[in-house]
C-alpha positions as CSV (number, residue, x, y, z in Angstrom):
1,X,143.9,92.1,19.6
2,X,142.2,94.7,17.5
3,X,143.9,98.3,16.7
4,X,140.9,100.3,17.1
5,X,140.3,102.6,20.2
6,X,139.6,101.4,23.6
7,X,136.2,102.4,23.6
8,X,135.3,100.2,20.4
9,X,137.3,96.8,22.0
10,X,134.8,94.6,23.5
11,X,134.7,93.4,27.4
12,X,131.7,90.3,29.1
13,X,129.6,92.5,31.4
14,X,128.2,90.9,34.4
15,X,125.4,89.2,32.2
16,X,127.9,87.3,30.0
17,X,126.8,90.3,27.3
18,X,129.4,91.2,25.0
19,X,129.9,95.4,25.5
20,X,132.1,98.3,24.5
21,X,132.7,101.2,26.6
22,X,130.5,103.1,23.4
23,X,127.5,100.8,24.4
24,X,127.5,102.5,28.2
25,X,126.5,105.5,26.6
26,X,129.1,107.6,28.6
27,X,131.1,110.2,26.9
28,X,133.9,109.6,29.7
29,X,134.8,106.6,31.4
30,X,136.8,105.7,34.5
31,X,137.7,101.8,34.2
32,X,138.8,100.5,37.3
33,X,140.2,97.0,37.9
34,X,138.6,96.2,41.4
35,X,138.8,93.8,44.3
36,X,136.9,93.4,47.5
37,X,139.6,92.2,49.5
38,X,141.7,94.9,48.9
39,X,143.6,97.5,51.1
40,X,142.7,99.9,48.4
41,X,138.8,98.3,48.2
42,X,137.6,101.7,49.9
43,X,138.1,103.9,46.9
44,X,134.6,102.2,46.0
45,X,133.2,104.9,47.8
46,X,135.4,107.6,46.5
47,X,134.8,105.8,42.9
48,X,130.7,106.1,43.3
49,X,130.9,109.6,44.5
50,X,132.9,110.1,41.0
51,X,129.9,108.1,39.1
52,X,127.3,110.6,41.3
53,X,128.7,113.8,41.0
54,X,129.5,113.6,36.8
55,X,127.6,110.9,36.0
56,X,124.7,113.1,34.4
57,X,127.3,114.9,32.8
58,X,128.3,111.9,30.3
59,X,130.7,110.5,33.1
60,X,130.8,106.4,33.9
61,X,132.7,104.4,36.3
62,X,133.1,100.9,35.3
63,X,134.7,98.5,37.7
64,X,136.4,95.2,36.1
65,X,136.7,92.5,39.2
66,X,140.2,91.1,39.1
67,X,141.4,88.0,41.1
68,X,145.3,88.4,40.2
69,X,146.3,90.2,42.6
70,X,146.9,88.0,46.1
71,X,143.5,86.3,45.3
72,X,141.4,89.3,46.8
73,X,138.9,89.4,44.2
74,X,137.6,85.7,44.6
75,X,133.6,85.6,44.9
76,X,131.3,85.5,41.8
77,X,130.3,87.9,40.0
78,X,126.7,87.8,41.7
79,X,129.4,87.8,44.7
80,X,131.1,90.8,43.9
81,X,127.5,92.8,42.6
82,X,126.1,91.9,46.1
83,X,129.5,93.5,48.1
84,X,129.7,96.6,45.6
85,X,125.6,97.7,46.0
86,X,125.5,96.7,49.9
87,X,128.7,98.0,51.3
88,X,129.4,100.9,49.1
89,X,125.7,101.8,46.9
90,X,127.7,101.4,44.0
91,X,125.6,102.5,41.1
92,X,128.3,101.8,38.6
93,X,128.7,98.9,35.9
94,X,130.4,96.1,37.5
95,X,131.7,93.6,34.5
96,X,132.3,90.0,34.5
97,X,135.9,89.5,36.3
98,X,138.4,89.6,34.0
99,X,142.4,89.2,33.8
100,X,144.4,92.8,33.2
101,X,148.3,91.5,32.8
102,X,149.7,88.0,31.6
103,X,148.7,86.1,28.3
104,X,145.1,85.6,29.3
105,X,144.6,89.6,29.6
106,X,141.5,90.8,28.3
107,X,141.8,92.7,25.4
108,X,140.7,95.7,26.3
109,X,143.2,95.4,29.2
110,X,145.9,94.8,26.5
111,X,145.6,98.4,25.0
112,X,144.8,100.5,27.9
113,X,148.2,99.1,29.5
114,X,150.1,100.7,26.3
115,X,149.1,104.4,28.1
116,X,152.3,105.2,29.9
117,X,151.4,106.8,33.2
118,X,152.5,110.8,34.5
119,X,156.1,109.3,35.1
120,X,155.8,107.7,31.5
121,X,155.7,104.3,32.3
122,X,153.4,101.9,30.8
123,X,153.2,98.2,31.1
124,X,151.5,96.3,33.9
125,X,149.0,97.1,35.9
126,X,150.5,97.6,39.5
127,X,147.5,96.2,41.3
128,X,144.2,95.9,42.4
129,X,142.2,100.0,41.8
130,X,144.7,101.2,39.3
131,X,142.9,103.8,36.8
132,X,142.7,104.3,33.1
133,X,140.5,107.6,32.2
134,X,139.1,106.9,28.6
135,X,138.2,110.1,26.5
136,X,135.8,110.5,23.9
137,X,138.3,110.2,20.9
138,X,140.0,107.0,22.4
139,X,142.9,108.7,24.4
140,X,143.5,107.6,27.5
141,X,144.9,109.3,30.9
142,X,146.2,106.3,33.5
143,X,146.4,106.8,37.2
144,X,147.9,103.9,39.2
145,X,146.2,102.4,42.0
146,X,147.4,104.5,45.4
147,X,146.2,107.4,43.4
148,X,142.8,108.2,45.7
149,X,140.0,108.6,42.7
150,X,139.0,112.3,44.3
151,X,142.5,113.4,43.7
152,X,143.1,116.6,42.2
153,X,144.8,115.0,39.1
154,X,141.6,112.6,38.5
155,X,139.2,115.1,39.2
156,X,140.7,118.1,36.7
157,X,141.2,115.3,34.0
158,X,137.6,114.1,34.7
159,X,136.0,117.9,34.2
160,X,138.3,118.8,31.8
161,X,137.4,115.7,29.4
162,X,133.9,116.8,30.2
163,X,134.3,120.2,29.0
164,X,136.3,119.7,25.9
């Protein structure tokens, strides 16, 4: 695992391309670990209405399919692309699926989980749509997943970071 910020730590995007959360181009980015089998899978459409309203604004949603959570994330990526653009006109990057807790974590996984949430715990991610808000200089805001993405808390944090 590397020390440097989130947004330098590299990730497979949906092509099998290696990426950083600099190469989206996005001053601000949402990452979302994301399921389509989920209780909490309609936040896609709260997620892409995030992505449309800021996105001009140097905003980007990017959704990391994960299958650890009670198997609901178990299609392809192809799969999961199809799902995402048909049932909710994501716009958003989707990445190559991806593990967020356990050994075989992802690196990028294995920093953003070191953010301690608004009751100040960090550690594992809960489940399936939890939240880490990544900030220009690397510092990181995390929301966990019952949080809706249009809340109040996600939204100021969102235009604040934009504004700064």
């Amino acid at each position: 695992m590397t020390d440097s910020s989130p947004r330098q730590i590299p990730f497979t995007d949906a092509t099998g391309a290696e990426k950083t959360l600099d190469d989206l181009g996005a001053d601000v980015v949402l990452v979302v670990n994301v399921a389509s089998k989920c209780g909490n899978t309609p936040q896609y459409e709260q997620l892409e209405e995030l992505q449309r309203a800021y996105g001009d604004r140097g905003f980007s949603v990017v959704g990391f399919p994960c299958n650890q959570f009670m198997g609901q994330e178990p299609g392809t990526v192809e799969q999961i692309q199809e799902f995402c653009s048909t049932t909710y006109g994501v716009t958003f990057p989707i990445t190559d699926k991806i593990k967020v807790n356990g050994r075989n974590a992802v690196d990028l996984y294995k920093t953003l989980k070191q953010t301690p949430d608004a009751e100040g715990k960090a550690g594992r991610v809960e489940w399936n749509f939890e939240k880490f808000l990544v900030l220009p200089d690397g510092e990181v805001k995390r929301f966990r997943p019952k949080q809706q993405p249009d809340s109040p808390e996600i939204v100021a944090a969102i235009e604040d970071a934009l504004t700064r």
